[in-house]
C-alpha positions in Angstrom: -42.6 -45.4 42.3 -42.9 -43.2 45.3 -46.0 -42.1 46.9 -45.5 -38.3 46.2 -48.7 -35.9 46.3 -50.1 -35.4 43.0 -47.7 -38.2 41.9 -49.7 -40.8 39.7 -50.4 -44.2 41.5 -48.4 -47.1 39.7 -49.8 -49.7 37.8 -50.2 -53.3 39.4 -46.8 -55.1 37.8 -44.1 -57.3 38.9 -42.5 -57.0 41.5 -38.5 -56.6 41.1 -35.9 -58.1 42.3 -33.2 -56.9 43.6 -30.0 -58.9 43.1 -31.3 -59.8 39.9 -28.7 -59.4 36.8 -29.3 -56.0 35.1 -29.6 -58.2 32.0 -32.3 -60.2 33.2 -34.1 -57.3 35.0 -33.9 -54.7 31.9 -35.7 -57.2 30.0 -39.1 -57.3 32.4 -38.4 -53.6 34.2 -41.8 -51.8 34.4 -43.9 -54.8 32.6 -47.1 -55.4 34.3 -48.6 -58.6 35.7 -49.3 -61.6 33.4 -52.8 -61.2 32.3 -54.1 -63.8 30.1 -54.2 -63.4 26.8 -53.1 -59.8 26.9 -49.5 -58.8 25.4 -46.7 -58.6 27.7 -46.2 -54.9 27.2 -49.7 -53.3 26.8 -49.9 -50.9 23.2 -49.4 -47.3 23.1 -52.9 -45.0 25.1 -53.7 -42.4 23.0 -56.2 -40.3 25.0 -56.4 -36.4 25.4 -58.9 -37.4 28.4 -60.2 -40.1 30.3 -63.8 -40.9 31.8 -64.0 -39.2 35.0 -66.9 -40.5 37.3 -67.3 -38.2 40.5 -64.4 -36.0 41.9 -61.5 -36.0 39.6 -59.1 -38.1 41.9 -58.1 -40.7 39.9 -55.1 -41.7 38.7 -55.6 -40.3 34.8 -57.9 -37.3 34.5 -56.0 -35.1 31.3 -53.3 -36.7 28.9 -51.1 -33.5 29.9 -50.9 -34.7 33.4 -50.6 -38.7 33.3 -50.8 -41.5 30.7 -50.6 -45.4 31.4 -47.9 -45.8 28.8 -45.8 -43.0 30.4 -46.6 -45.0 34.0 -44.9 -48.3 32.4 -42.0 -46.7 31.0 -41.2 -44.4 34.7 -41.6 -47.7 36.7 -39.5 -49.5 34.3 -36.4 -46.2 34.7 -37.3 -46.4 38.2 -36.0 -50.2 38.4 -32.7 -49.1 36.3 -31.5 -45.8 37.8 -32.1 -47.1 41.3 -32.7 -51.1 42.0 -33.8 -52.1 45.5 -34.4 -48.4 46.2 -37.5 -46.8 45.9 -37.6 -43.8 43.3 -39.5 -41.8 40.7 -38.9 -40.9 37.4 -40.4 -38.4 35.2 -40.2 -38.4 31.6 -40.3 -35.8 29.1 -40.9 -35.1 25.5 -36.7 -34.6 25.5 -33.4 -34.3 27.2 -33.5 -31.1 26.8 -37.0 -30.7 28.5 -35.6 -32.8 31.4 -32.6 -30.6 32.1 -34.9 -27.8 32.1 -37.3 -29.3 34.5 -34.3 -29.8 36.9 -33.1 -26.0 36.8 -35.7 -24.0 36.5 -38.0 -25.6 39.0 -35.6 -26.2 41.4 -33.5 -22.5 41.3 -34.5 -19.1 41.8 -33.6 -15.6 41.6 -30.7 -14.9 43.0 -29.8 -18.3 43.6 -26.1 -20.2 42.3 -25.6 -22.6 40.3 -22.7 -24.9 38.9 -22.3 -25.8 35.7 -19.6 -27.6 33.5 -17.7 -25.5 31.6 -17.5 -28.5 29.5 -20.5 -30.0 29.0 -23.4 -30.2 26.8 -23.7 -28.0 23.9 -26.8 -26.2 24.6 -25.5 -25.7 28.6 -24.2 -22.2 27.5 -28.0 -21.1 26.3 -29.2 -22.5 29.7 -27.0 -20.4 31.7 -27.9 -17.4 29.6 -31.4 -17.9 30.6 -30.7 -18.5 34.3 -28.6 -15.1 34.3 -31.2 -13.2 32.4 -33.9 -14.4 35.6 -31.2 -13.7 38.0 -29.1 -16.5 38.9 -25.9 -16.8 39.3 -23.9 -19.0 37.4 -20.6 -20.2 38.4 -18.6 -23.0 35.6 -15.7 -24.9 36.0 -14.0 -28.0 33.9 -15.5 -31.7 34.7 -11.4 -32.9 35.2 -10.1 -32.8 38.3 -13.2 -32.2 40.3 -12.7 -28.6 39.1 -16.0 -27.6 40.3 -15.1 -28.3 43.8 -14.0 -24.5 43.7 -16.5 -22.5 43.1 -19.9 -24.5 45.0 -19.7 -22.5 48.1 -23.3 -20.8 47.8 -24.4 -22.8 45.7 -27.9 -24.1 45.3 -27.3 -26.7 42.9 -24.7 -28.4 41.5 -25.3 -29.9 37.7 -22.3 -32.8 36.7 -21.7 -34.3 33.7 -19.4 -37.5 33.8 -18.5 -38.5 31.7 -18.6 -35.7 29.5 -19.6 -34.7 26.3 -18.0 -34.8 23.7 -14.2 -34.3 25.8 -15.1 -37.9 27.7 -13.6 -36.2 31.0 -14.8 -37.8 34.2 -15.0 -36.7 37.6 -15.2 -38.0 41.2 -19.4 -37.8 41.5 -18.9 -39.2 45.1 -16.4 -37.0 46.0 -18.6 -34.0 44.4 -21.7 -34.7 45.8 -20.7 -34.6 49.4 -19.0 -31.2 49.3 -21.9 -29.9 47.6 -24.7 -31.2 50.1 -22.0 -30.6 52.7 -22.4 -26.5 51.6 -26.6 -27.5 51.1 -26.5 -27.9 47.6 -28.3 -29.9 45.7 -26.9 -32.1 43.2 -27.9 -33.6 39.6 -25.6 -36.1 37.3 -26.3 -36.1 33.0 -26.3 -39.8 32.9 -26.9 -39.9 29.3 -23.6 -41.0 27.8 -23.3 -44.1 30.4 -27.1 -44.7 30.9 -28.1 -46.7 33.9 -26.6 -49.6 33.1 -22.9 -47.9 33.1 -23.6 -45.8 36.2 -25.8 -44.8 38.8 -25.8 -41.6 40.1 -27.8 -42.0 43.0 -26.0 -45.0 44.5 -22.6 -42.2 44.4 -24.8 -39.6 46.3 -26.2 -37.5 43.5 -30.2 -36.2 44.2 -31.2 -36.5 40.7 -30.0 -38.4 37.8 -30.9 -37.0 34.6 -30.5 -37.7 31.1 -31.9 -37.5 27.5 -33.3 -41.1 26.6 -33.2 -40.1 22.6 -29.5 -41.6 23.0 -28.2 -45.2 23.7 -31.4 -45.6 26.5 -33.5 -46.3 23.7 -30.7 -46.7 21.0 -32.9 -46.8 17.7 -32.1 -42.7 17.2 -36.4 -43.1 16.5 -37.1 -41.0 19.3 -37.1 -37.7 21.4 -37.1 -38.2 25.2 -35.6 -37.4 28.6 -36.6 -38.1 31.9 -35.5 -36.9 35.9 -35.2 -40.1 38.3 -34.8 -38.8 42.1 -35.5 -40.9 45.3 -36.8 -37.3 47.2 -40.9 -37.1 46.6 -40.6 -33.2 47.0 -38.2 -32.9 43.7 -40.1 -35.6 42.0 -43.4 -33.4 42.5 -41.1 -30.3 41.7 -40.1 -31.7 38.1 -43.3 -33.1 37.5 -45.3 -29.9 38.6 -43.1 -28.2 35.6 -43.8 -30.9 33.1 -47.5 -30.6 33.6 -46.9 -26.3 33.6 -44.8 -26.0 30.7 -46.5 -29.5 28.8 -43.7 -30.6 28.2 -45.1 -34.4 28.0 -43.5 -37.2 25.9 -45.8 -38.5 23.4 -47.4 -42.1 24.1 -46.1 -43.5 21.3 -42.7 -42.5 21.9 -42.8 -43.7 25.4 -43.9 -47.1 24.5 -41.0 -47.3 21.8 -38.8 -46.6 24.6 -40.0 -49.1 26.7 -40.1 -51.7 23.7 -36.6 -51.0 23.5 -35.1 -51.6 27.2 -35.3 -55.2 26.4 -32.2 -54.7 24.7 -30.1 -52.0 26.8 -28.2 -54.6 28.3 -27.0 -56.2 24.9 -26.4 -52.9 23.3 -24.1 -51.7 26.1 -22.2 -54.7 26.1 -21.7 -54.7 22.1 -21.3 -51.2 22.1 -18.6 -51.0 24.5 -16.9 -54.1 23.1 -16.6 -52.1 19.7 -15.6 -48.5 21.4 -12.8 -50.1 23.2 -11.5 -52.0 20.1 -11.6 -49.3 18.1 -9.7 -46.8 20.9 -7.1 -49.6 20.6 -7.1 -49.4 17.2 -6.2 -45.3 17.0 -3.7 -45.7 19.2 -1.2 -46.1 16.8 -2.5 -44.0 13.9 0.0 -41.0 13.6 -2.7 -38.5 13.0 -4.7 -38.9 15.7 -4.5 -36.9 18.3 -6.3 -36.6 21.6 -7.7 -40.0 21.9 -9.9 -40.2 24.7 -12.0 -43.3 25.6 -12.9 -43.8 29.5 -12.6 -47.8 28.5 -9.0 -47.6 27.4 -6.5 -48.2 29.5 -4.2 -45.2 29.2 -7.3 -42.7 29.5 -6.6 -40.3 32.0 -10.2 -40.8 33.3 -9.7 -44.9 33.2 -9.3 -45.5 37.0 -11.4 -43.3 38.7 -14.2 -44.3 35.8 -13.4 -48.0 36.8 -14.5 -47.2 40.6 -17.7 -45.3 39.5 -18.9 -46.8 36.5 -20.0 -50.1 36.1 -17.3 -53.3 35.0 -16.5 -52.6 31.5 -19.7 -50.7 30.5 -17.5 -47.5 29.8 -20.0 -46.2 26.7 -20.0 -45.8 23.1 -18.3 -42.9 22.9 -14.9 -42.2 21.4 -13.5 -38.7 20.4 -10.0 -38.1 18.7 -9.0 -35.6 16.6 -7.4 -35.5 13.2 -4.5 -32.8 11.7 -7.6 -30.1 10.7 -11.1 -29.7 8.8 -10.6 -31.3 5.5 -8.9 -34.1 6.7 -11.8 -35.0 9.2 -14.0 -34.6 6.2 -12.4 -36.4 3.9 -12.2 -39.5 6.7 -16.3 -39.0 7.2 -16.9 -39.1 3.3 -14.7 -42.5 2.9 -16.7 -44.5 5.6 -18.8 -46.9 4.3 -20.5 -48.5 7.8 -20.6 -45.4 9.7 -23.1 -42.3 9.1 -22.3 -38.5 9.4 -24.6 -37.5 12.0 -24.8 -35.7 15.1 -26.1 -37.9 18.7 -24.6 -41.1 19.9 -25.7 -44.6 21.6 -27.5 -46.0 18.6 -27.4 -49.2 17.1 -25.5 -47.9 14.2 -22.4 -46.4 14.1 -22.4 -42.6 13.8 -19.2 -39.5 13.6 -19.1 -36.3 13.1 -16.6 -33.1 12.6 -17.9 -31.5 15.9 -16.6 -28.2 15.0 -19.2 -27.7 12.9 -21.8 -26.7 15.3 -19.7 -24.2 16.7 -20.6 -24.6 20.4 -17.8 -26.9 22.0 -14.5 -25.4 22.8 -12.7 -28.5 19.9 -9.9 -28.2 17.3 -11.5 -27.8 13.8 -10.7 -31.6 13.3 -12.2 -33.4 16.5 -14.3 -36.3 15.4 -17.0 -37.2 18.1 -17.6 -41.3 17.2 -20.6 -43.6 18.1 -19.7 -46.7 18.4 -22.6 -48.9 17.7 -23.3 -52.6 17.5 -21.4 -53.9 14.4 -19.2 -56.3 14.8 -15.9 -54.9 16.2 -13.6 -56.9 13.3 -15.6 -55.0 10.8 -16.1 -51.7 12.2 -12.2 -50.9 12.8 -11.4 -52.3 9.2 -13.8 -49.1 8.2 -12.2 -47.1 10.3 -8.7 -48.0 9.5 -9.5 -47.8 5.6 -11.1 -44.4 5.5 -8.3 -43.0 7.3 -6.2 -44.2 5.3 -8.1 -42.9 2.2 -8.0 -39.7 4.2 -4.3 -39.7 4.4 -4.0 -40.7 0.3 -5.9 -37.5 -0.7 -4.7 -34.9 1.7 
């Protein structure tokens, strides 16, 4: 962690190394030394305040400010999002609160900024807030480095690659030097490939953000979100508006999320294992349409995903769509190992009819699908079974 004004000191730990396997270093990122008979990954602090002897300068005054447990799980991002590179992370209560923390600290009136048209669901009420303080927003589609278009002016640039739920990627490299080449600044949603499929600051992006309730901590038993950046000044900037706003993830939370990093590397790797085979597996299906996996070969988004993201750690995403409404619903009601529900990157497999929400530009029948760590074999039987229950009863 950087030594940014304000920023709290980190805890004595390990130190990392670089060249180290991201499965080996995911598994001890952010653990303190070996003390004897203490646990490897200290328990949860749950303190409002702490003792304060003389001037209040230490490193935890006020548990809206700085916590131990949120410490642990930063240093342990820190290591992911950017090894042998020194960097902060924040973390927040959600994703949400993170990509909040990036805009409106970091923009002001009368300012641009460059949004996917694409993107997140909730991206349309953030622009409406920017526009109703004054800033300009300008949107364009991820695919074909679209947004190249419209940055001149623009203070920021926000990318999401791959995206959700369309699974359109874009050239972050290529995107990120026009922008700071025009003085913008520029932060990458990392969620859907976490920090073990991409790095956004290794292809030039300022800040790497992303919501940590996903396949970070892939239990779907917590809220979080968290900014990584290797500039103090926007660290302190994000940070400053978490403490403002209190926007503060919860101790336990944070220690669940740390608890679970152990296990990142193995999830991915499963995961992707299972997304893949079951992309191959629609290929063929009649009434799917739109199939769209960044892992599969004949993706669109395949190559240039290939050069950006890391070897075969394409997600757990898959999105297709079927012939209309009912016939997506009667496919979700015949599955038997995969829930309806809405979020990805868990250890269980998840779909939905993302329609139904109302605020992504998708045909009545698009099916956003979590892959998650079943075994492939038995996961594409399902799948292959309910659609064909699907096509019985239409």
């Amino acid at each position: 962690m950087g030594t940014t004004p304000g920023a709290t000191p980190p805890a004595p730990g390990r130190t990392p190394v670089p060249d180290q396997a991201d499965a080996t270093r995911v598994v001890r990122a952010g653990l303190p030394s070996p003390q004897a008979y203490e646990p490897p990954l200290p328990g949860p602090v749950f303190a409002a305040h702490f003792h304060l002897p003389g001037d209040a300068t230490g490193p935890y005054t006020y548990g809206r400010e700085s916590n131990p447990t949120w410490v642990r799980l930063e240093q342990a991002i820190d290591e992911l999002e950017s090894p042998g590179a020194a960097a902060e992370t924040v973390t927040f209560a959600s994703g949400m609160a993170a990509i909040s923390a990036v805009l409106f600290s970091l923009v002001r009136t009368g300012d641009v900024v460059v949004l996917p048209d694409d993107g997140y669901q909730l991206l349309p009420a953030v622009r409406e807030r920017l526009e109703s303080y004054g800033v300009t927003v300008r949107t364009a589609p991820t695919r074909g480095d679209a947004q190249l278009a419209v940055l001149d002016g623009a203070r920021l640039l926000w990318i999401e690659s791959p995206s959700n739920p369309g699974l359109d990627v874009c050239d972050i490299r290529r995107l990120a030097e026009a922008a700071h080449a025009r003085g913008a600044l520029v932060a990458v949603d990392n969620t859907l490939a976490t920090p073990l499929g991409q790095r956004p600051l290794d292809l030039g992006a300022d800040l790497s953000v992303a919501s940590g309730t996903k396949a970070l901590t892939g239990h779907g038993d917590v809220l979080l979100g968290y900014v990584t950046t290797r500039d103090a000044g926007l660290a302190q900037a994000v940070r400053q508006w978490r403490k403002t706003i209190g926007a503060i993830p919860g101790p336990m939370e944070a220690w669940l999320a740390h608890r679970s990093l152990a296990t990142l590397a193995l999830r991915v790797r499963q995961q992707a294992a299972g997304a893949r085979a079951l992309a191959e597996a629609l290929r063929d299906r009649p009434e799917v349409t739109g199939l769209r996996h960044p892992g599969l070969p004949s993706d669109p988004a395949h190559e240039l995903a290939g050069r950006q993201m890391l070897p075969g750690r394409f997600g757990c995403v898959v999105s297709f769509t079927l012939p209309d409404r009912a016939h997506a619903e009667r496919f979700l009601r015949a599955l038997t190992l995969v829930d309806d529900a809405t979020s990805f990157g868990g250890v269980r497999s998840t779909a939905e009819r993302r329609a139904r929400w109302g605020g992504d530009a998708v045909p009545e029948g698009f099916i956003r699908f979590s892959v998650g760590i079943e075994e492939p074999r038995d996961l594409v039987a399902d799948v292959l079974h309910a659609l064909d229950v699907a096509r019985r009863e239409a």
